[in-house]
C-alpha positions, 0 to 999 in steps of 0.5 A: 486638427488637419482635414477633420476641422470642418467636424470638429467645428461643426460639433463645438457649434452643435454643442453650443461652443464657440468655434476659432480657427486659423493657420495655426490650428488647420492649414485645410478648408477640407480635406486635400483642399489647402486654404490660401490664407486665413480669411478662406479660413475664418469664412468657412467657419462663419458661413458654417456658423450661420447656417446653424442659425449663429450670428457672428460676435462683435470684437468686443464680444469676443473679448468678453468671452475669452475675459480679454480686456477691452480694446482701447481706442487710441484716439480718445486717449489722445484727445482725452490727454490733450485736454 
């Protein structure tokens, strides 16, 4: 998507979609601004989320969404096994 993924967020948010990035779809904050990581750019997609009034999903949302199964808590099983 290169310096054109703020738009292209904006309007999957516009449309009720559920925006993704990271350094494997941009490597751009904006255009001719290169991010530093992924974080800077998971944080331009979440601030720009909640500026149009959506909140973040939970890990556990998310995998909902995109029909992942769930995480499985590594420690429950342990004890679970235990007992």
């Amino acid at each position: 998507m290169g310096w054109n993924n703020p738009s292209v967020m904006q309007w999957t948010l516009e449309l009720g979609g559920h925006p993704r990035t990271g350094i494997e779809d941009t490597m751009m904050v904006k255009r001719g601004v290169f991010a530093t990581d992924n974080a800077e750019l998971v944080k331009a997609v979440a601030d720009l989320s909640l500026e149009h009034g959506r909140r973040i999903a939970t890990p556990e949302e998310a995998r909902a969404i995109l029909g992942i199964k769930p995480k499985h808590n590594s420690t429950s099983q342990m004890q679970q096994a235990t007992v």
